[in-house]
C-alpha positions as CSV (number, residue, x, y, z in Angstrom):
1,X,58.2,11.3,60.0
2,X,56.1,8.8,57.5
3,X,53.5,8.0,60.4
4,X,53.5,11.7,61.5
5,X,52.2,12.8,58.2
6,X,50.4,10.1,57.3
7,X,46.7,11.7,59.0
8,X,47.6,14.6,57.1
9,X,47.3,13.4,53.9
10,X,44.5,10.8,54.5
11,X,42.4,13.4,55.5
12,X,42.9,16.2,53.0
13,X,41.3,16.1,49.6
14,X,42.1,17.7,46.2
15,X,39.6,19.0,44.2
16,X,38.7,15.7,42.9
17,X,36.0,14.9,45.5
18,X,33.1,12.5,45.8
19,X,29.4,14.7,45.7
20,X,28.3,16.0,48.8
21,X,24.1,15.5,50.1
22,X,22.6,19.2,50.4
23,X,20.1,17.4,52.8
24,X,22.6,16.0,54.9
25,X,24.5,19.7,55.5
26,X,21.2,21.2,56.0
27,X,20.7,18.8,58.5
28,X,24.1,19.1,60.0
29,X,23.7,22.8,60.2
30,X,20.3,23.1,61.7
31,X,21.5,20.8,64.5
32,X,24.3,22.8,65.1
33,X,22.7,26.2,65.1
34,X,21.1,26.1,68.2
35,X,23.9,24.3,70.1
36,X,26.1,27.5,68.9
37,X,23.3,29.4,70.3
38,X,23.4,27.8,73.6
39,X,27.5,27.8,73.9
40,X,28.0,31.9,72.7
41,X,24.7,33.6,73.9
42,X,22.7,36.3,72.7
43,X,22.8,39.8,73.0
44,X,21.0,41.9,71.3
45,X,22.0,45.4,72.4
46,X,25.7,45.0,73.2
47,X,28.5,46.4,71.8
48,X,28.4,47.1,68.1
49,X,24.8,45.5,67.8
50,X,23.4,48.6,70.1
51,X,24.6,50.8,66.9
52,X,23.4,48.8,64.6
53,X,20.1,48.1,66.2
54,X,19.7,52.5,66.9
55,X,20.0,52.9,63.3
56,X,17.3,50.2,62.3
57,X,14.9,52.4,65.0
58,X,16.3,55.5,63.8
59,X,14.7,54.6,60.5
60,X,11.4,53.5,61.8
61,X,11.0,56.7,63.3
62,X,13.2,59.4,61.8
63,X,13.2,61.8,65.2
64,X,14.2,59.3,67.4
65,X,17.4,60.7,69.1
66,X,17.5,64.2,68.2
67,X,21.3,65.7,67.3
68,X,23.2,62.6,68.5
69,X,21.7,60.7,65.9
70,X,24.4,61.2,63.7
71,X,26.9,58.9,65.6
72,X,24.5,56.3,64.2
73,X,23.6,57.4,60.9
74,X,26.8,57.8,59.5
75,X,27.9,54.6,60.5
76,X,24.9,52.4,59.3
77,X,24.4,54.5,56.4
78,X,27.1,52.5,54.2
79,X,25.5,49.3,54.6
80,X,21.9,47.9,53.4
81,X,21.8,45.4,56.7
82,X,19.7,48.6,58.6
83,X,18.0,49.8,55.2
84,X,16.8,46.4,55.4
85,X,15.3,45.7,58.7
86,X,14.2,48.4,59.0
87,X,12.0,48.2,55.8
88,X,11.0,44.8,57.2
89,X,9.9,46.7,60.0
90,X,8.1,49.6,58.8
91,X,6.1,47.5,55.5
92,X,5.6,44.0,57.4
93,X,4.5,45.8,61.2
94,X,6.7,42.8,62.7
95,X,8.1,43.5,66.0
96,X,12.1,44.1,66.1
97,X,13.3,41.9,69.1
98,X,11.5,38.8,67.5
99,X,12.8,39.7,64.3
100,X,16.3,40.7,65.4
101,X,16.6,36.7,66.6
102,X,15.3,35.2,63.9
103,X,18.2,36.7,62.0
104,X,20.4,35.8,64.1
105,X,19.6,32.1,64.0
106,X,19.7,32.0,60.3
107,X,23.2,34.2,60.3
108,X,24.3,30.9,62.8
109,X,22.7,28.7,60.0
110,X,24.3,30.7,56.8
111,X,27.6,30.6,59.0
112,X,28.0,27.1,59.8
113,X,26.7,26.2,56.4
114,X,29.2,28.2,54.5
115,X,32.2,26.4,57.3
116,X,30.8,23.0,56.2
117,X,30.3,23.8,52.4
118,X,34.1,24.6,52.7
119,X,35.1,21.9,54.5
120,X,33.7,19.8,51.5
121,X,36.4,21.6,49.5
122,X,38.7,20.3,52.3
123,X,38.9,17.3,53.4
124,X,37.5,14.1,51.9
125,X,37.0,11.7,55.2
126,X,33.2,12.3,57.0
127,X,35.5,13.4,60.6
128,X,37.2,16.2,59.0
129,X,34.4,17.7,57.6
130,X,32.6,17.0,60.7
131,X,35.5,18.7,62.8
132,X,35.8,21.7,61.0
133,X,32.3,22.8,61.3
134,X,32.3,21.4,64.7
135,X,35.1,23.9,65.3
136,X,33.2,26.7,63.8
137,X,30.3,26.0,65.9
138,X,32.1,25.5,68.9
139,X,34.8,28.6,68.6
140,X,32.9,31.1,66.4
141,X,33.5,33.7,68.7
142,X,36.8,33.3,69.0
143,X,38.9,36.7,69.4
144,X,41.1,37.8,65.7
145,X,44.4,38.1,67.3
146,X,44.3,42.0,68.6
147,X,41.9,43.5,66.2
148,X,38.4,43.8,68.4
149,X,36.7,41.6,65.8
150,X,35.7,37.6,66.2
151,X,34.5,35.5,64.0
152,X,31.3,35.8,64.6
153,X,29.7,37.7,67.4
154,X,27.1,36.9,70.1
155,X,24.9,40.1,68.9
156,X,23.2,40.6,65.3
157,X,25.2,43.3,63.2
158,X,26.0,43.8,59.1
159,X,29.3,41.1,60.1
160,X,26.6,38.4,61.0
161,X,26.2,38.0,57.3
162,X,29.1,39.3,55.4
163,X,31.3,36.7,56.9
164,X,29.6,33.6,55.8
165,X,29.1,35.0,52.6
166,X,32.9,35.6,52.3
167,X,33.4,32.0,52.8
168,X,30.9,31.0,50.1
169,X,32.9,33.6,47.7
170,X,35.8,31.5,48.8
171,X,34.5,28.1,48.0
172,X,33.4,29.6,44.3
173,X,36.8,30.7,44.0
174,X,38.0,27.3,44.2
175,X,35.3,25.9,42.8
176,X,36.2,28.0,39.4
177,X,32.9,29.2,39.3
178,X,33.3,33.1,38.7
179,X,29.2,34.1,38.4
180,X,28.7,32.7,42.4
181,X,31.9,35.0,43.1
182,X,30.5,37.8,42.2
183,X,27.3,37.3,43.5
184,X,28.8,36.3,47.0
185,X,31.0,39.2,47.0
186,X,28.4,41.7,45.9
187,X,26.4,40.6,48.9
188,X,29.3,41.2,50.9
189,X,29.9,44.6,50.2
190,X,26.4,45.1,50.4
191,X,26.2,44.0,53.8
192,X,30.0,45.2,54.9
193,X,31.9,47.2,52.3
194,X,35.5,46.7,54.1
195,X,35.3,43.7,54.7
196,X,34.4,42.7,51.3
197,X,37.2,44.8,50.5
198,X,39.9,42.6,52.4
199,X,37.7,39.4,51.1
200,X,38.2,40.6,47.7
201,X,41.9,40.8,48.3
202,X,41.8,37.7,50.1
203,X,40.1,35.9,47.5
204,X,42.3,37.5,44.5
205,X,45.4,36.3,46.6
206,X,43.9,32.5,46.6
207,X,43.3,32.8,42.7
208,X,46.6,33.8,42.1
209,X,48.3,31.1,43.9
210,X,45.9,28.5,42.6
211,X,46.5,29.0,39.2
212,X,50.3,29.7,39.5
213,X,50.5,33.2,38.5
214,X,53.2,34.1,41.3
215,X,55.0,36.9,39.7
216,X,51.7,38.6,39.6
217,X,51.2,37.6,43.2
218,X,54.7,38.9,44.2
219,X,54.2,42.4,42.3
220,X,50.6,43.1,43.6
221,X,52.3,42.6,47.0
222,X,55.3,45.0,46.2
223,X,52.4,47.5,44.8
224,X,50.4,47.5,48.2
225,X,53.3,47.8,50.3
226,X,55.0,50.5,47.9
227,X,51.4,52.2,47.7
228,X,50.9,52.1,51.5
229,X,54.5,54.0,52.1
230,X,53.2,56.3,49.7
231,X,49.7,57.1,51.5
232,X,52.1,57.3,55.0
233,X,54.4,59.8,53.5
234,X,51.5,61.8,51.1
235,X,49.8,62.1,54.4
236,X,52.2,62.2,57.4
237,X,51.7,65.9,58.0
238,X,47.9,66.1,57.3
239,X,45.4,68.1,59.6
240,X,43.0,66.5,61.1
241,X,39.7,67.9,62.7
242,X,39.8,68.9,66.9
243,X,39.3,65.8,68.9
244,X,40.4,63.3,65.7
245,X,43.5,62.2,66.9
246,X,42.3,62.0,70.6
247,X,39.5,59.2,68.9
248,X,41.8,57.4,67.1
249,X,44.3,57.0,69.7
250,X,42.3,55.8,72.3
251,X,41.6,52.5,69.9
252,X,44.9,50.5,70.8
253,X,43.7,47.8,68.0
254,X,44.6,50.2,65.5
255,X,48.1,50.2,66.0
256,X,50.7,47.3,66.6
257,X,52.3,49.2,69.2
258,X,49.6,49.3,71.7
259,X,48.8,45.3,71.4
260,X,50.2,43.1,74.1
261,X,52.6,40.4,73.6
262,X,50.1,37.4,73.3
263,X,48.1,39.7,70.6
264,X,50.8,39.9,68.9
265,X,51.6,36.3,68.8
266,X,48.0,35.9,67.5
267,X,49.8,37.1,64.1
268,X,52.5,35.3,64.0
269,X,51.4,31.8,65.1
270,X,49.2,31.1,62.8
271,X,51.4,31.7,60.0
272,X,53.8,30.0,61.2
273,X,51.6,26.9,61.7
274,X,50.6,27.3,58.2
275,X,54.0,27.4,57.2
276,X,54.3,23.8,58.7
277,X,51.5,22.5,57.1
278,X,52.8,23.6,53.1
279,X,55.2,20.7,52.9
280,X,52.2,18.2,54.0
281,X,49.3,19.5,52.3
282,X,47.9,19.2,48.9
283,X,45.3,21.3,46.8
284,X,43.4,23.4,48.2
285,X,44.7,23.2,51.6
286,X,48.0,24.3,50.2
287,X,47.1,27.1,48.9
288,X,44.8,28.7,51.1
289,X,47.5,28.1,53.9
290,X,49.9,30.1,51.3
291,X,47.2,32.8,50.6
292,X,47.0,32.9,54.5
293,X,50.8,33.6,54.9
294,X,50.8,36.1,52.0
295,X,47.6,37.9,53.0
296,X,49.2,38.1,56.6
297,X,52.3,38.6,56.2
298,X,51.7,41.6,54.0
299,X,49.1,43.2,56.3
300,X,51.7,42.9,59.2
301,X,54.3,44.5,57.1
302,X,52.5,47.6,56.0
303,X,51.1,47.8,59.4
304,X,54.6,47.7,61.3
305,X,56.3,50.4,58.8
306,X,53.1,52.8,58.0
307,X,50.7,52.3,61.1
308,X,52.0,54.3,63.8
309,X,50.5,56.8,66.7
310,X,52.6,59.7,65.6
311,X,52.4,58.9,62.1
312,X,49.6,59.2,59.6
313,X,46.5,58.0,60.7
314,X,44.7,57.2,57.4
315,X,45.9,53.7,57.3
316,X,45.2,53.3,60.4
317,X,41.5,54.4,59.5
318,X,40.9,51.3,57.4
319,X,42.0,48.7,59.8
320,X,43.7,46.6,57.5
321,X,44.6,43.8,60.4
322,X,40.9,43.0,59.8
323,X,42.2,40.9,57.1
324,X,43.2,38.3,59.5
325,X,39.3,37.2,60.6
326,X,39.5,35.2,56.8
327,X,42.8,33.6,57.8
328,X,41.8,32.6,61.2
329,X,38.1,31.4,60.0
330,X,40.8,29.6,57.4
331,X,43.0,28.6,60.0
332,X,40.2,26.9,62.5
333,X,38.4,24.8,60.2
334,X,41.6,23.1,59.1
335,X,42.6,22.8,62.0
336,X,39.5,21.3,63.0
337,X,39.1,19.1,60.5
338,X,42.9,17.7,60.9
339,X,42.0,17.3,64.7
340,X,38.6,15.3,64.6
341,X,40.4,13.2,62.0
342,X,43.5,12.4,64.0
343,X,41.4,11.9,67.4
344,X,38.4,9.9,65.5
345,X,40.8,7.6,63.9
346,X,42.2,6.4,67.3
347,X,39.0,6.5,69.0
348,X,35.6,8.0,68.3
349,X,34.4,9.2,72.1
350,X,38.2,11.3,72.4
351,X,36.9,13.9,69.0
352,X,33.8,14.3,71.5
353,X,36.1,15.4,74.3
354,X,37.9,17.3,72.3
355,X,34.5,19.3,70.7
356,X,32.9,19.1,74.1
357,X,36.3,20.9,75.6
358,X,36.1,23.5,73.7
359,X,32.6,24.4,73.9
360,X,32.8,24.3,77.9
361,X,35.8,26.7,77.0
362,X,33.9,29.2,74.8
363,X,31.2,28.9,77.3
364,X,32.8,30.1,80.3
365,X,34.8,33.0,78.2
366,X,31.2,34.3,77.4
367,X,29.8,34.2,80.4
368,X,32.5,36.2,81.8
369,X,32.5,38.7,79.1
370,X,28.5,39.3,80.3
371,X,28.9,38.3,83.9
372,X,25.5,40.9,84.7
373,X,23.4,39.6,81.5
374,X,21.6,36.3,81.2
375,X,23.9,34.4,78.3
376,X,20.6,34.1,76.3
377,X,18.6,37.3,76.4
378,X,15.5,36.1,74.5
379,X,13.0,38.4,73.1
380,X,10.4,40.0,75.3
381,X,12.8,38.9,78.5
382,X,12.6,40.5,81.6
383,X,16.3,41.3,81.6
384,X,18.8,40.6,84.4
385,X,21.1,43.6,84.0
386,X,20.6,45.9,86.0
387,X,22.1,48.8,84.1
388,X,19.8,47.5,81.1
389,X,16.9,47.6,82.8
390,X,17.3,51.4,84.1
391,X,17.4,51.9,80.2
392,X,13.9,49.9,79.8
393,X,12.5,52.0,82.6
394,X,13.6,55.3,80.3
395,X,12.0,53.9,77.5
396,X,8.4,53.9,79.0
397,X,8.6,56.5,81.7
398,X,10.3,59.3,80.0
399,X,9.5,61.7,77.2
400,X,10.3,60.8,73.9
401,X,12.3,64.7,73.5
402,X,14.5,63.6,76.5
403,X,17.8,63.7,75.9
404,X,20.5,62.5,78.3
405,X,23.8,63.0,80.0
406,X,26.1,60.0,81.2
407,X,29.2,59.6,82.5
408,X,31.0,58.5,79.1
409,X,33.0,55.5,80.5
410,X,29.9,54.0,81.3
411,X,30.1,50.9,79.0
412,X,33.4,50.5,81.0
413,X,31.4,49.6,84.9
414,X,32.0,46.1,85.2
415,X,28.3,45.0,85.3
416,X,27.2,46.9,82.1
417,X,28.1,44.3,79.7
418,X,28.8,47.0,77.2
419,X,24.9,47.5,76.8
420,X,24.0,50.2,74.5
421,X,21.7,52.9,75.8
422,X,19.9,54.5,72.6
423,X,19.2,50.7,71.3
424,X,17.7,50.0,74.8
425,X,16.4,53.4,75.9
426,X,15.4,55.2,72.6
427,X,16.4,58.4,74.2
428,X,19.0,61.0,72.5
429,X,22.2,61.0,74.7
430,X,25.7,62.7,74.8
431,X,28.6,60.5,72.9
432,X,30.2,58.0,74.9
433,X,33.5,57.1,75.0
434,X,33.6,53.2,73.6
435,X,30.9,53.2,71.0
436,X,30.8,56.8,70.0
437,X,34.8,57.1,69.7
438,X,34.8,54.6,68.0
439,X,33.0,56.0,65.4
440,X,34.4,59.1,65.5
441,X,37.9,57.5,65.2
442,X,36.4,55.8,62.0
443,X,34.9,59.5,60.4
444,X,37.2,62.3,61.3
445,X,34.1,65.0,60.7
446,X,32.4,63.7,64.1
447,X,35.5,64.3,66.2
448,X,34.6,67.8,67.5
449,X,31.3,66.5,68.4
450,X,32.4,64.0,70.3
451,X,35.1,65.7,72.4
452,X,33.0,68.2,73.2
453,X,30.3,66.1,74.5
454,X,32.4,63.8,76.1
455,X,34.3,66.7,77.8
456,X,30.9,68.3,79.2
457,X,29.6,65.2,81.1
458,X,32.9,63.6,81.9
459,X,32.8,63.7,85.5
460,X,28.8,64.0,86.2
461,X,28.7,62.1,89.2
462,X,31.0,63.8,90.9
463,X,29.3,67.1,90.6
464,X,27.1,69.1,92.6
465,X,23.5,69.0,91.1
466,X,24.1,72.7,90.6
467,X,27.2,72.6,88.3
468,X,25.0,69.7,86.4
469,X,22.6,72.2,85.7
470,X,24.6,74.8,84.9
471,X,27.2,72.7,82.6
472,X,24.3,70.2,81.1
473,X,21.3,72.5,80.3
474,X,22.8,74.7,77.8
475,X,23.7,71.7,75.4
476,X,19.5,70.5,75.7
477,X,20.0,67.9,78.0
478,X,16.8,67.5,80.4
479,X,17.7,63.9,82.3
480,X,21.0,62.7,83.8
481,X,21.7,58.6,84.4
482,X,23.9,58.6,87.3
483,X,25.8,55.7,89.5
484,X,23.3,54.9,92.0
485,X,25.9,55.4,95.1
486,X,26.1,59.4,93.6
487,X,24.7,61.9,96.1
488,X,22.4,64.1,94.4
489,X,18.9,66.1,95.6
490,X,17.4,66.1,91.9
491,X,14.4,64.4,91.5
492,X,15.1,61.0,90.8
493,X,12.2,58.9,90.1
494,X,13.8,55.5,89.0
495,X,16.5,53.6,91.4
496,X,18.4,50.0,91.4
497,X,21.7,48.5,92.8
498,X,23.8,49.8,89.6
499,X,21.9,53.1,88.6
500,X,19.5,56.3,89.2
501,X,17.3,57.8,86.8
502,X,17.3,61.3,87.5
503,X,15.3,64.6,86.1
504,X,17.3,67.7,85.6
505,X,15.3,70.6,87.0
C-alpha cells in the first residue's frame, strides 16, 4: 500500500510552494494553444456558436432577420460577450470571421493558462504541472457526463471565456486573495451569468471546506435541497405557455431519466474516484476533491427527487447538472497531473504516449462529430460542407428581406455538422428544432412561436409545391431550402449533392 501511494504524495503540493516563472507559463501556453487548435478544430458557425455569432450580426445590422430574430436576441441579450464583438465590429470596421478566430485562440490561451496557473496550486514536481495542462490541452472538449456541455468547445461562444475565468476565481480562492475573486467572478457573470452562478457555489463550497467551517457547509447543503423541494412542490402544478412543455421535453439532458447508462456513470465515477483520492491527498487537492463530492453529490440529489418530465419544469430550466463542467475540469487536471507524474518517473517517452494517446483520441472523436466540415474552418475558407455552402450561396444571391422555410430537423442530416443557417446565411428563417428549442425550452414566452413554426414547415419536402405555397406564404416566407433528392417544379436557382435553393413563387 506504502509504494502505491507513494507517487501520490510526491507529487501533490500544499500551499507552501516554490514561485512559479510568468514567462515560462506564457511560454507553455502559447505552445500549447495551437496544438489544441490542431487536435479539436474550428467551427465557427456550429451549434451554439451559430447563435451566438447571429446575435453579434444582429447588432451590426439591427434588421437582419426580420421576426425570428428574437430566438437570438433573447438569448444573447443576458451576456456582454455579443454587446462586445459586436461593438468591436461596428467602431473598429474589422471583419468578423478574422476576428471571431482571433478570440478563439486567445480563449485557448486564457484556458490553458488558467489549467496551468492551477496546476501550480497543485502539484509541486515540473511533470504534474506539465500533465495537467497537457490534459487540458489534449481533452478540452471532452463531453460533462450527460449535460450537452464540454469543457471547452470547438466554436467561439460566451463559455469560451467564462470557463477559464472560473478557474482563475478558483486559484484566488485558494490563494486567499478575495479582490481577484471578485473580479474573476464578475467577469464570469459578465460573460455567462449561470455559470458564474454554479462557479459561485462551487467556489463558496471550496472556501468552506478549506477553512473548516463544515456545519455551515452541511446546512447550506440541507438549505438547497430543502429549498429545491420547495420550488418542485410551489410549482408542480404551474401553467406553462402552448408548446413549453413540448421544448423542454425534447432536451433529454435536462432530466436524469432520459440519460443513458454510461451518462449516468459520468456522475458517479468521478466522485467516486475522488473519494479514493481523500485518504491520499493533502491541501488543496483534498479539498477540491471534497468540494467536488459535495458540489456533485448535492446537484445529483436535487436532480433525482425534483427534476422530473411530469414534474415541475422550473428546476429543470436552470440546468443545475451544469455544475459538474467545474468538477470534471477539477477532476482532469488532477488526474493529469497524477498520471504524467507516475508515467514520467518510470520513464519520460511513456507520459508522451500517454499525451500523444489521447490527443489521437480527441482527434478522431472530432472528426467524426464534423465528418462533412474541414476540422479547421479558417477564415475566408472555401468551405467543404456542402449544406454550408448552400447557406453562403443565400448570403450573396438572395435578398436581404428573404426569409426562409426548412425542414426543422435539419441540423439532424448526418452531413450538416449542426451548421447554423442565420450565422452563415444572414437570412430570417422559421425555428428549428435543435437550436431554436433549445431556446425556447430555456424562455417559456418563445414556446408558441416555436411550435407554430416548427409545425408549419415540418414536413416541407414531402409536399407538393402547391401546399408549400399555400401553407408557407401566409407566415412571409418567400424561399424554401429543400433536400436536394425533393421533387419540386419551383424555381430553384442554386443545387449541390446535399441541398436546393429554391424561390417560392
Amino acid at each position: 500500500m506504502a509504494s502505491w501511494t507513494a507517487p501520490v504524495e510526491n507529487a501533490i503540493l500544499t500551499l507552501e510552494r516554490p514561485a512559479v516563472s510568468a514567462r515560462d507559463a506564457v511560454a507553455t501556453v502559447t505552445l500549447l494553444s495551437p496544438v489544441a487548435l490542431l487536435i479539436h478544430g474550428y467551427h465557427p458557425y456550429a451549434d451554439d456558436a451559430a447563435i451566438y455569432v447571429a446575435g453579434i450580426k444582429k447588432m451590426v445590422h439591427p434588421g437582419m432577420y426580420g421576426s425570428d430574430s428574437v430566438f437570438i436576441t433573447t438569448h444573447t441579450k443576458l451576456s456582454v460577450f455579443a454587446h462586445l464583438f459586436a461593438g468591436v465590429v461596428r467602431y473598429l470596421h474589422l471583419p468578423l470571421e478574422p476576428l471571431l478566430f482571433a478570440a478563439y485562440m486567445a480563449s485557448l490561451f486564457v484556458f490553458l493558462l488558467a489549467c496551468y496557473t492551477l496546476s501550480t496550486r497543485l502539484f509541486q514536481s515540473s511533470l504534474g504541472r506539465w500533465g495537467a495542462t497537457l490534459a487540458a490541452c489534449t481533452c478540452m472538449t471532452m463531453p460533462v457526463a450527460g449535460t450537452a456541455l464540454s469543457l471547452m468547445d470547438p466554436y467561439l461562444t460566451a463559455r469560451s471565456f467564462s470557463t477559464p475565468f472560473s478557474v482563475f476565481a478558483l486559484v484566488a480562492v485558494i490563494d486567499r486573495s478575495w479582490k481577484r475573486t471578485v473580479l474573476w467572478l464578475a467577469l464570469t457573470a459578465a460573460m455567462h451569468p449561470l455559470m458564474a452562478i454554479y462557479a459561485g457555489a462551487f467556489l463558496l463550497t471550496f472556501h468552506w471546506i478549506d477553512t473548516g467551517r463544515l456545519r455551515t457547509l452541511a446546512g447550506a447543503c440541507l438549505a438547497a435541497f430543502v429549498a429545491s423541494g420547495a420550488i418542485f412542490v410551489l410549482t408542480l402544478h404551474a401553467s406553462y405557455p402552448d408548446g413549453y412543455r413540448e421544448a423542454a421535453l425534447s432536451r433529454s439532458y435536462f432530466f436524469l431519466s432520459q440519460w443513458q447508462w454510461f451518462e449516468i456513470s459520468g456522475l458517479v465515477l468521478p466522485l467516486v474516484l475522488m473519494g479514493f483520492a481523500l485518504r491520499l491527498a493533502s491541501k488543496p487537492i483534498r479539498d477540491l476533491c471534497l468540494a467536488c463530492i459535495v458540489v456533485g453529490g448535492v446537484t445529483v440529489a436535487i436532480c433525482t427527487c425534483f427534476v422530473h418530465t411530469n414534474g415541475s419544469l422550473l428546476l429543470a430550466r436552470v440546468q443545475l447538472l451544469r455544475n459538474y463542467q467545474m468538477i470534471y475540469l477539477a477532476g482532469l487536471l488532477m488526474l493529469g497531473g497524477y498520471l504524467a507524474y507516475v508515467a514520467g518517473e518510470r520513464n519520460r517517452w511513456s507520459m508522451a504516449v500517454l499525451f500523444t494517446g489521447l490527443a489521437v483520441l480527441m482527434f478522431a472523436v472530432q472528426m467524426r462529430t464534423y465528418p462533412a466540415s474541414r476540422h479547421v474552418e479558417w477564415p475566408g475558407a472555401h468551405p467543404q460542407n456542402r449544406w454550408k455552402q448552400a447557406f453562403l450561396w443565400i448570403r450573396t444571391n438572395t435578398p436581404k428581406d428573404a426569409f426562409f422555410a426548412i425542414d426543422p430537423d435539419y441540423t439532424a442530416s448526418s452531413d450538416e455538422d449542426t451548421q447554423g443557417f442565420r450565422a452563415i446565411a444572414e437570412r430570417g428563417v422559421l425555428a428549428d428544432h435543435l437550436k431554436d428549442g433549445g431556446v425556447a425550452a430555456i424562455f417559456p414566452a418563445l414556446a408558441p412561436q416555436w411550435k407554430a413554426q416548427r409545425e408549419l414547415e415540418s414536413g416541407i419536402d414531402h409536399w407538393t409545391d402547391a401546399e408549400r405555397i399555400a401553407r408557407l406564404r401566409p407566415a412571409g416566407v418567400t424561399w424554401v431550402l429543400l433536400a436536394a433528392n425533393t421533387p419540386t417544379g419551383l424555381h430553384c436557382p442554386y443545387r449541390n449533392s446535399r441541398a436546393q435553393v429554391c424561390e417560392l413563387k
